[in-house]
N, C-alpha and C positions, 0 to 999 in steps of 0.2 A: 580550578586548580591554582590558576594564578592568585585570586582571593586569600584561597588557603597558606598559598607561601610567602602572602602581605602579610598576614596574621603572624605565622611563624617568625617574620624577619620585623615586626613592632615589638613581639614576646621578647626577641632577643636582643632588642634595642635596648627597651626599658630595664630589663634584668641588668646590661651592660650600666646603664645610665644610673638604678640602685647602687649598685658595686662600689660604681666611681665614687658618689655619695658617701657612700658608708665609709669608705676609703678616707674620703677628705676629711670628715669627723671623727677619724683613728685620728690623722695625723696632725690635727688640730689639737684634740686631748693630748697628743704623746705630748706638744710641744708647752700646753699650758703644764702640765707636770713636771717637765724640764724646768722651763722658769719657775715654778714654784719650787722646785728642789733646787735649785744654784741660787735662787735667792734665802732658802732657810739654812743652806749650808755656810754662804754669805754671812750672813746674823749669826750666825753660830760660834765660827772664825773669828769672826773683829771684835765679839762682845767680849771675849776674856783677853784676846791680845791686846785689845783697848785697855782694859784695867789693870794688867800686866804690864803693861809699857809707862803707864802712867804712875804705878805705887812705884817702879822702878825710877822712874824717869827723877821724880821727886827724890828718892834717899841719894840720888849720884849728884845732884845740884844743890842740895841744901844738908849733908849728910852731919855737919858741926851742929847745925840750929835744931834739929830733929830731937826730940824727947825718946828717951829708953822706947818707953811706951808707944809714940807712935812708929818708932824701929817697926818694934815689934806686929804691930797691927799693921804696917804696909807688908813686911814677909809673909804676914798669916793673910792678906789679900790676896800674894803673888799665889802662893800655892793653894788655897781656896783654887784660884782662877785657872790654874794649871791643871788642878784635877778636873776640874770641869771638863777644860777642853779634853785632858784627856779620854773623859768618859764618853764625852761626845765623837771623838775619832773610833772610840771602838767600838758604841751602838751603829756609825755608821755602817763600817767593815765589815761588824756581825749581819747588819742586814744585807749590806750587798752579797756577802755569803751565801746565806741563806737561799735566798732569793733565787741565785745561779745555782742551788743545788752543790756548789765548792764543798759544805759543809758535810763530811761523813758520822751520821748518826751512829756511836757505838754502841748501844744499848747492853745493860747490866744488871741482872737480879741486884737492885738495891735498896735496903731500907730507907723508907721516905723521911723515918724519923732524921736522919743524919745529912741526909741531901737539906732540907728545912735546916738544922740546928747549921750547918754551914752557911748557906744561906743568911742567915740571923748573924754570926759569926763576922762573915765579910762586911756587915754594918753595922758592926758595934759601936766606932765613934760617931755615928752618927744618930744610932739607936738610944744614946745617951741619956739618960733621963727621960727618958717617953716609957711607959709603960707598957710591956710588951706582954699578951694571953695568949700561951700555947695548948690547947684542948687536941690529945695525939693519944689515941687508944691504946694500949697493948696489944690485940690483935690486929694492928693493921699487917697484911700481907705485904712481902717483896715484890717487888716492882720492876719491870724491864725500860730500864730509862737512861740514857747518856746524862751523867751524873752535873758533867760541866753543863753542858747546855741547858736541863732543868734547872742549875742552880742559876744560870743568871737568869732566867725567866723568872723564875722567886725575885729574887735581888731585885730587878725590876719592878714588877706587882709591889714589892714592900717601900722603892726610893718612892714611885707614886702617891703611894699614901702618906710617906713622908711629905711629900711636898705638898699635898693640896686638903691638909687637914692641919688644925691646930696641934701645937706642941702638946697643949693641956692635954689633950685627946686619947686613948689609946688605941693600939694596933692588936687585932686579934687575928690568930694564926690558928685553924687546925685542917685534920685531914679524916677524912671518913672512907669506907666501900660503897658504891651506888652499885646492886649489880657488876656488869662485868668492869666498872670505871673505877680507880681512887682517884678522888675528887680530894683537892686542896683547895682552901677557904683565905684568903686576906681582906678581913673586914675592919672598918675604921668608922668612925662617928665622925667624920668631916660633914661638909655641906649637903653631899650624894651626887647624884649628876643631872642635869640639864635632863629636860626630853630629847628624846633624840641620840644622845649623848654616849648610851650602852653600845651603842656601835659604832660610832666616830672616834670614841677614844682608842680604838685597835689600827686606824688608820696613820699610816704614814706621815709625819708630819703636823698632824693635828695639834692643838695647843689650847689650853683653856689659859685663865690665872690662876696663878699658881699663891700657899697660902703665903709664901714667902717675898712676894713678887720679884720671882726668877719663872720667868716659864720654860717647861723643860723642851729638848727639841724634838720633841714628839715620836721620837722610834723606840722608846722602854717599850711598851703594851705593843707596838704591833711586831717587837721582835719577838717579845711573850708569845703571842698569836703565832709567828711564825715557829719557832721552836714546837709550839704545839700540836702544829698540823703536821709537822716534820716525824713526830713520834703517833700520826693516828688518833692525835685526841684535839681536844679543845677549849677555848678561854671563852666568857661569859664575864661581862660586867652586869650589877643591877643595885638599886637603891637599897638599904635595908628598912625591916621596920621599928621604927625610932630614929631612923636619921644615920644617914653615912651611907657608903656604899662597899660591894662586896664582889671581889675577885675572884670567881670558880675556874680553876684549871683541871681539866680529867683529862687522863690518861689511861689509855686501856690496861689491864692488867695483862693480859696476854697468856691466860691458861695458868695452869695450876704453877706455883712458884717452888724451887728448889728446900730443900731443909734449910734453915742457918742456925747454928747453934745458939743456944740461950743468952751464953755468956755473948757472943759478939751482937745481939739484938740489944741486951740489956747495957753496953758500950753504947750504941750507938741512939739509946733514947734519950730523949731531954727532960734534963730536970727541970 
């Protein structure tokens, strides 16, 4: 009996003494994720108020000696650098949102066609001269999807391939039915991805180079991923063939979709 209740009381040693283990190497990862997130938020912060403070700093000290022209190109630095940060304050927000569940999914029978053409819309100036393929069928079905949230999950998907493919290059957009999914497609002729790569770029933070050498702060794609799971579906990266890589997001359809009349489909498809 006694034997038995050594056994019993080493069983529940060791199990205690796993715990503790497992325990230490949670709080170990939480804390390397900690510094790694206050140090790319760090980096994120200084790099535009650095170039913000300096085109600034230059037109207040030397504003007589300054050419029209470089006026101009330090204002178009300041606010270049200001958008940045601001996009970067709101990918953060979005994700810590998200994350907490803060975020209330409204989901709305809506044509994809118009969710995409807004999408495309909110990046016009920067869509500028890049060549933009949208392949979007007439019969695509209505969609149950929080309008905002998909659109900046697009917005997202499309800044990406903005930034890590050549200008020359083009951006192809379309969207299909898989079964019970519509699947949207942003595919690009850039480099493609690394091995490895198709599921590191949904992570938090992650960062390649970028084709611009700006790399971005790594939460576009996994707020995309987040958003995605939030509504029941989900993102996929992968190479194509010929070169470049291709962003799959599906989204369940959710059962048979409402009527919407002709006229407001045919509003809201892209020419």
């Amino acid at each position: 009996m006694e034997a038995f209740a050594s056994q019993i009381a080493l069983a529940v040693e060791r199990t205690n003494l796993a715990a503790e283990a497992q325990g230490a190497l949670l709080l170990a990862e939480t804390e390397r994720t900690r510094s790694a997130l206050l140090a790319s938020v760090s980096h994120d912060l200084r790099t535009p108020l650095a170039a913000i403070a300096g085109a600034s700093s230059t037109m207040l000290r030397n504003p007589e000696s300054l050419s029209a022209e470089t006026r101009r190109e330090l204002v178009q630095s300041i606010n270049d650098q200001a958008e940045r940060l601001n996009r970067f304050i709101g990918n953060l927000l979005d994700m810590t949102r998200l994350e907490a569940g803060a975020i209330n999914i409204r989901k709305e029978w809506q044509p994809v066609e118009e969710v995409i053409g807004a999408a495309l819309g909110q990046l016009e100036g920067r869509l500028a001269g890049r060549e933009v393929r949208t392949r979007l069928p007439d019969s695509l079905p209505l969609v149950p999807l929080d309008t905002t949230l998909v659109g900046q999950a697009l917005v997202n998907v499309l800044e990406n391939a903005l930034k890590y493919t050549p200008a020359a290059t083009p951006i192809e957009v379309s969207a299909r039915v898989e079964g019970d999914w519509l699947v949207i497609e942003v595919g690009d002729r850039g480099p493609g991805l690394a091995p490895g790569e198709e599921l590191q770029v949904f992570e938090k933070f992650y960062r390649r180079a970028s084709e611009n050498g700006q790399p971005g702060a790594g939460l576009g794609l996994a707020i995309a991923k987040a958003v995605a799971a939030a509504h029941g579906g989900r993102i996929a990266a992968a190479n194509r063939p010929g070169g470049g890589a291709v962003f799959s997001l599906a989204l369940p359809l959710g059962g048979p979709p409402p009527d919407l009349p002709a006229e407001a489909r045919r509003d809201a498809t892209i020419t």
